[in-house]
N, C-alpha and C positions, 0 to 999 in steps of 0.2 A: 502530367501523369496523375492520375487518382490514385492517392491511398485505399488499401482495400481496408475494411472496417472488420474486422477479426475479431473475436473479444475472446479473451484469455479469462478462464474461470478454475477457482479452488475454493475450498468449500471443507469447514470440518467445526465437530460441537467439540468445546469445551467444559469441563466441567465445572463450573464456578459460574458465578452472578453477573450477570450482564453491565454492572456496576464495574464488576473488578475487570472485566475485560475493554469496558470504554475507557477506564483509569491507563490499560497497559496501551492501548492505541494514540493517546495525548501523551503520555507523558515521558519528556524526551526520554530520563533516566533507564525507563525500564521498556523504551523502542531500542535504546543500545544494547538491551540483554537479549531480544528475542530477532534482532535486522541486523541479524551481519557486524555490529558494531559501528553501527552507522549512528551520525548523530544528527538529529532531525531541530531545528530552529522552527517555531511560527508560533505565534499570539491565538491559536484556532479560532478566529472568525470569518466566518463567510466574509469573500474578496481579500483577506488576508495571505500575504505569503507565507510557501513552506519551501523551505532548503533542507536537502540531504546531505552530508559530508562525510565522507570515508576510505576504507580501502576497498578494492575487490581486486581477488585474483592479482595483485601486488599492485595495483595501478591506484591512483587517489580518482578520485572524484569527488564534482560537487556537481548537484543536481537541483532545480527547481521547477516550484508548480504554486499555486495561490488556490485556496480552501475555495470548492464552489457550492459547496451545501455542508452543512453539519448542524446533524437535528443529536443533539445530547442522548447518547444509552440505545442509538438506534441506527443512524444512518451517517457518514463520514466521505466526502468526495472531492477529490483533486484531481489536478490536474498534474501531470508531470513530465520533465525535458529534461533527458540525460544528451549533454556536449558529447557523450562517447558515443552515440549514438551516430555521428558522423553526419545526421541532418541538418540542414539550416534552422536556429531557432526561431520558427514561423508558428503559428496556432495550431497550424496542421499536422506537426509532427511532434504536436504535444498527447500524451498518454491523457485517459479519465480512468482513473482509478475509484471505484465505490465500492465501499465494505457497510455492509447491514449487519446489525443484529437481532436475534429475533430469542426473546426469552421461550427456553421446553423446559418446562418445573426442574427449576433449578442448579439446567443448563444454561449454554447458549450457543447458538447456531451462528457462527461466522463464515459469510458469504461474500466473497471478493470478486469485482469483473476488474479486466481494463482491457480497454478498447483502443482502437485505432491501431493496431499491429499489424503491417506493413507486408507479414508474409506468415503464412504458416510454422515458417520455424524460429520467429518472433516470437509467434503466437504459444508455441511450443516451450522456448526456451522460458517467458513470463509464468507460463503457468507450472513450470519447474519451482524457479525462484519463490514464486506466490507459495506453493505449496508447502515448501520449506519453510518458509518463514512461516507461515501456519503453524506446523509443526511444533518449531521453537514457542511460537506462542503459546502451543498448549502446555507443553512441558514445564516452560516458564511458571503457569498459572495453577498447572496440577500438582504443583510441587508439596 
């Protein structure tokens, strides 16, 4: 059976320096203030892995994916396998998740995909959680 290729999209500017918002996307400390309380492991270089560990919804997880691009203050892309997810850990039913950023005087524009979503209400419920977590990010940064 073919995956369908969905891509889940969210998208919102903060207000603060493209600096301070690549700082919040590396750095575990302050990914646990704006994701849930998740706490994210990886060294960020390209081919390097990254682990998620947390709760949601009362249940723990741990999630993994390995860095497949990361251009410093601009561009950030993994790849990610949630075991909840009840698929076999295969390539294919791993997510690509890629977040850009792009400096507007003084802003910055954070633009998030991920792909490979299995079904519309996949596709749905990601671009939920994406948006959220946005959300918290700006909050976090407009503080």
């Amino acid at each position: 059976m073919e995956t369908k290729n969905l891509v889940a999209n969210a998208q919102t500017t903060i207000d603060t320096s493209v600096e301070n918002v690549w700082k919040a996307l590396t750095e575990p400390k302050m990914i646990k203030e704006y994701m849930f309380g998740t706490t994210v492991t990886s060294n960020w270089e390209e081919g390097s892995k990254i682990t998620w560990k947390g709760e949601m919804n009362g249940k723990k997880y741990e999630d993994k994916g390995e860095i497949l691009e990361i251009v410093p203050k601009m561009k950030l892309k993994y790849s990610h396998f949630s075991p909840s997810s009840g698929q076999p850990d295969k390539p294919e039913n791993y997510h690509i998740v890629t977040i850009t950023l792009e400096d507007r005087e003084k802003k910055t524009e954070v633009t998030l995909t991920q792909n490979r979503n299995g079904s519309e209400k996949e596709k749905q419920e990601a671009e939920k959680n994406w948006n959220a977590m946005l959300v918290s990010l700006k909050e976090l940064l407009e503080r």
